[in-house]
N, C-alpha and C positions, 0 to 999 in steps of 0.2 A: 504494500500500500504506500504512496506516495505521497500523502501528507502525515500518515506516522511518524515518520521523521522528523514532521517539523512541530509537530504536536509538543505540550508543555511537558517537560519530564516528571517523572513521577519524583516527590521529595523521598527523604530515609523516615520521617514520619509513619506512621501506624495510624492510619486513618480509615476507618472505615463508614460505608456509605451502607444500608441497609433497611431494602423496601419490599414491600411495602411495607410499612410499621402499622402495628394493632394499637386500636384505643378501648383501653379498659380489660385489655386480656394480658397479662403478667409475665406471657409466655417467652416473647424476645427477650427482658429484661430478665427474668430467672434464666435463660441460653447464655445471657454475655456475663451474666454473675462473676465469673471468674476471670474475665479478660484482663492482662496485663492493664495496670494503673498508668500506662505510654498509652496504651489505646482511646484513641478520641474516637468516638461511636455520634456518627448523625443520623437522627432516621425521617424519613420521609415518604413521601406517599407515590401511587404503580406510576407516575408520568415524569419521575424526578433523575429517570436515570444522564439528562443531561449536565445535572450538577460533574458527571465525570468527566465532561469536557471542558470544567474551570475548577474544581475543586483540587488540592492535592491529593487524592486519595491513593489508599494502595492496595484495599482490599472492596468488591462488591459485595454485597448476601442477598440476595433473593430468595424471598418466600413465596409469598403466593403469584406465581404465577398467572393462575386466571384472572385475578385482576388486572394485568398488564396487556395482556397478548387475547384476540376476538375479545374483547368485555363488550363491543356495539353492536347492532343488528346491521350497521356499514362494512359489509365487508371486504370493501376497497381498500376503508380508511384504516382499517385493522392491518392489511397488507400492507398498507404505507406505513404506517406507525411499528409492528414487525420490523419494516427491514431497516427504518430508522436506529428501533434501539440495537437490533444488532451490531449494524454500525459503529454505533457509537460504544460498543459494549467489544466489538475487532480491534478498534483503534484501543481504547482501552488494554486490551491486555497486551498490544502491541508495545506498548511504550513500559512494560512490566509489568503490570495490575494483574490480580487475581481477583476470580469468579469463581464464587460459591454458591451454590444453589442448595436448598432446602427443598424437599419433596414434601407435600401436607396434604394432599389428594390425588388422586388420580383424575379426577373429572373437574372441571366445573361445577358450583351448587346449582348454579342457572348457567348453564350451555347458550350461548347465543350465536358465536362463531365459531363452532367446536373446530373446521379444519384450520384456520389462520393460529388458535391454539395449540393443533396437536404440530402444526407445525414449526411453533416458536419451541416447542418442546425439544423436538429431535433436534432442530437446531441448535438451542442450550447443552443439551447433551455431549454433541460435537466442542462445546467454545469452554462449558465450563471445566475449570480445574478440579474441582471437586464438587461431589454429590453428597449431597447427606440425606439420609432416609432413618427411619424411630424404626424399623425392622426388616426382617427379612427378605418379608413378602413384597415390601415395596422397591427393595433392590432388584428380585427376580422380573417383578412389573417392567421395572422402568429396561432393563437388557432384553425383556419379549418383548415390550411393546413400540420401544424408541432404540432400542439399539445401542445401547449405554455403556460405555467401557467397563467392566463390571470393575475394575483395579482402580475409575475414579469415584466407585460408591463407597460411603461410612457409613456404615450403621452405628445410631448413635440415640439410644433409647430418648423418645418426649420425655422433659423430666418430669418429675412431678410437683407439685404446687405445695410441698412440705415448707412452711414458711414465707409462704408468701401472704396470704389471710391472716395469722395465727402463729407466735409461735410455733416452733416444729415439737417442741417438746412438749407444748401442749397440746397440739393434737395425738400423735403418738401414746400421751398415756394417758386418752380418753376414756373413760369407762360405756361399755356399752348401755345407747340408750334405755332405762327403764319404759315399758309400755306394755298396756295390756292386748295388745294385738301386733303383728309383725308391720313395719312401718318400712314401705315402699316410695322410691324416688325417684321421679324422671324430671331431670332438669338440661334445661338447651330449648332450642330453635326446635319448634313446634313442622317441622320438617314432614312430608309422608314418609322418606324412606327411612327415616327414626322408627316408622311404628307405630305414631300415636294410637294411629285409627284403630291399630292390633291390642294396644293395652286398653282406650276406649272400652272396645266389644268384650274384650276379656274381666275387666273389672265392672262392667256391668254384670256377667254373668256370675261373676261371685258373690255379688251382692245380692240378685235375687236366689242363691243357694245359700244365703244368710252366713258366708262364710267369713270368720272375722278377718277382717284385716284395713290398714288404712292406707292411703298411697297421697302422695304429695306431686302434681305434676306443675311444674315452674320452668318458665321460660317464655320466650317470645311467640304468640300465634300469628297468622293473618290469617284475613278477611273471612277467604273461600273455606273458611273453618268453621264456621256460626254455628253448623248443623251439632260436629262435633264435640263442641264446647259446651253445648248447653246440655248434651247428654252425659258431660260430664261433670257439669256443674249442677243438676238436679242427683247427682251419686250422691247420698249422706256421706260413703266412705273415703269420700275421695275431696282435695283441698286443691281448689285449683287457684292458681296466681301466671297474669299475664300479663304484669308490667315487670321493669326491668329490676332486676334483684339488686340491692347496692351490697359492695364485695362485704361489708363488715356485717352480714344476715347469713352467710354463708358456712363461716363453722358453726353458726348455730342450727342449719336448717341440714347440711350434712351432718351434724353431730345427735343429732334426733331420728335421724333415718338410720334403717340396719341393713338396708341393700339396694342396688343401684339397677333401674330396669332400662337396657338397650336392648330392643329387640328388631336392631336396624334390618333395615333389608340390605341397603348395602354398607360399607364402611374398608377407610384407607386407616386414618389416621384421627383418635380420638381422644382430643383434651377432657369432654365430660368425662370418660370413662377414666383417667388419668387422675382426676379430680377426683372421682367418686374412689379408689383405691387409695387415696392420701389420703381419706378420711377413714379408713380401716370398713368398707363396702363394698361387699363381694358383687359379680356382675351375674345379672342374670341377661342372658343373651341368646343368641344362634351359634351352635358350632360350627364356628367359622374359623378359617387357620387366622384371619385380620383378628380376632380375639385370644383366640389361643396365645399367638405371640407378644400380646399385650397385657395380657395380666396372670397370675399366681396359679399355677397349676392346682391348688388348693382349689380353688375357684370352677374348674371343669366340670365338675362334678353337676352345675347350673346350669352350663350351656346344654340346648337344645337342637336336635334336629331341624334347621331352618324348613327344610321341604315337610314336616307333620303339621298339617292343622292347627292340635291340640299344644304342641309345643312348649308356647309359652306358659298356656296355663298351667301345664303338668309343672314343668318349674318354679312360677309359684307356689303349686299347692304343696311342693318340697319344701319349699322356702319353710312357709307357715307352719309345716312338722317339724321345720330344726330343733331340736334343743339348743338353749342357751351355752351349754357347753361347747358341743358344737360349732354353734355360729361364732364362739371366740375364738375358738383353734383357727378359721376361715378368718376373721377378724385379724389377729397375728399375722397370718400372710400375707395382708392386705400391705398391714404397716411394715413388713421386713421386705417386701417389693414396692414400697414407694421410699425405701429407704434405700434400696438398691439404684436409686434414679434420681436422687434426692438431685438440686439444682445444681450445685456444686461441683459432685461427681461430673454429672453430663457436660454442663459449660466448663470444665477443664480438657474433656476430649475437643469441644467446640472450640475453643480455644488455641488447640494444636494445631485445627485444622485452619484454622484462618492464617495462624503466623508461620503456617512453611514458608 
């Protein structure tokens, strides 16, 4: 390239530039926890990668993708903005910069230009220096489905939220909640392929088998939900909240629950469920390998056959036989696997990988 050359050098500086950044989600800042105290961290939003064409930086990190690359129903303008930041993302490592990229889904939440996307992907693949993916399954994704150096992926566990809310040591030697029924928790983005509609029809049907128990479902809904909401909002058993939780309700409202209900349909990469195992709460879910390799083997015992019907119910109505003994042994593993990921650990591997 013929203006690489004359492009501004990169300083000896440790700067890094890292977008898009989250507001109100704790997760980049427990990832850089551990970054050398030389590290200047700027973070900014999916249209800022031109700061690299005046900033000194020396390191990129890219997260979400989808926000960046097809986000319009223009799919022109998608192409042109594509091969802009590429561009600018060539020249960039030209002049010595490194690229990191962060893998957090495989899809889109909302697909609007899935090819200008799948093709900013494979192209990141090729440019970036390194891959980071929370497991396995996302590394073998990302070499079937984009063709990915497997030698530029890290596996490099989500950590968990162990002090971020809460002291960590106060969470950790929580005692489990007293209650006279088993206390059920779905919290996030009121999504279909979460399930709602599946825990919906299912904790109606335990209610009219008068079967105890109570479930807490918090998170954000929309609109084309009305029908759903109000069948759950007429459940005695059931406590519904659809405005936005503030972070300091959160060890209170995971610390009152005794287990965490994902009954996604699909799933890459999950903070709730992250969240809900730092608060020592085992998953109830689908036997999926995307679960499997995300939480305490202790915990399998919950997941379900995704293709049964009955599935999720049958794994409630386990739930709600546990014994208390039991559920703390499952409780334990929750805490010694969110300890295993605790912030620190993880953003010291993240760490490594940013200052080769």
């Amino acid at each position: 390239m013929q203006n690489a050359a004359v492009a501004k050098p990169l300083t000896e500086n440790r700067k890094l530039l890292c977008l898009p950044s989250t507001a109100g989600n704790p997760y980049q800042s427990l990832l850089y926890s551990e970054l050398p105290e030389e590290f200047d961290c700027e973070y900014a939003g999916p249209g800022a990668l031109d700061r690299l064409k005046t900033g000194d930086f020396t390191v990129v990190h890219i997260h979400w993708d989808d926000r960046m690359f097809g986000r319009s129903d223009d799919a022109e303008s998608n192409e042109a903005d594509l091969d802009a930041a590429l561009e600018t993302l060539r020249r960039f490592k030209a002049r010595g910069g490194r690229i990191v990229w962060t893998i957090h889904n495989d899809a889109p939440h909302k697909a609007r230009d899935l090819e200008t996307f799948q093709r900013g992907r494979r192209e990141l693949s090729q440019l970036a220096d390194a891959i980071h993916v929370h497991a396995e399954h996302a590394a073998d994704h990302m070499v079937s489905t984009y063709g990915a150096d497997r030698s530029k992926l890290h596996v490099i566990p989500h950590p968990s939220y162990l002090g971020a809310y809460e002291p960590a040591k106060t969470t950790t030697s929580r005692k489990l909640a007293k209650a006279d029924t088993r206390q059920f928790l779905f919290f996030g983005m009121f999504r279909g392929p979460k399930g709602v509609h599946a825990i919906a029809d299912v904790a109606g049907k335990l209610t009219k088998r008068d079967v105890p128990y109570h479930l807490r479902m918090y998170g954000k809904a929309f609109s084309s939900q009305a029908r759903m909401l109000r069948r759950l909002n007429t459940n005695p058993n059931i406590d519904l909240r659809t405005d936005r939780i503030p972070d300091e309700e959160i060890p209170e409202i995971f610390g009152a629950s005794h287990v965490f209900l994902a009954p996604y349909q699909s799933m890459f990469t999950s903070g709730s469920v992250m969240l809900a195992l730092t608060f020592g709460l085992p998953i109830i879910g689908p036997n999926i390998r995307e679960l499997r390799e995300t939480t305490p083997e202790a915990c399998h015992d919950l997941l379900y056959d995704p293709a049964s019907p009955r599935g999720l119910i049958r794994s409630m109505l386990q739930f709600i036989e546990m014994s208390d003994t039991d559920l703390r042994k499952v409780r334990m593993a929750c805490f010694d696997f969110a300890k295993d990921r605790a912030p620190d650990i993880c953003s010291a591997e993240i760490a490594k990988l940013l200052t080769q």
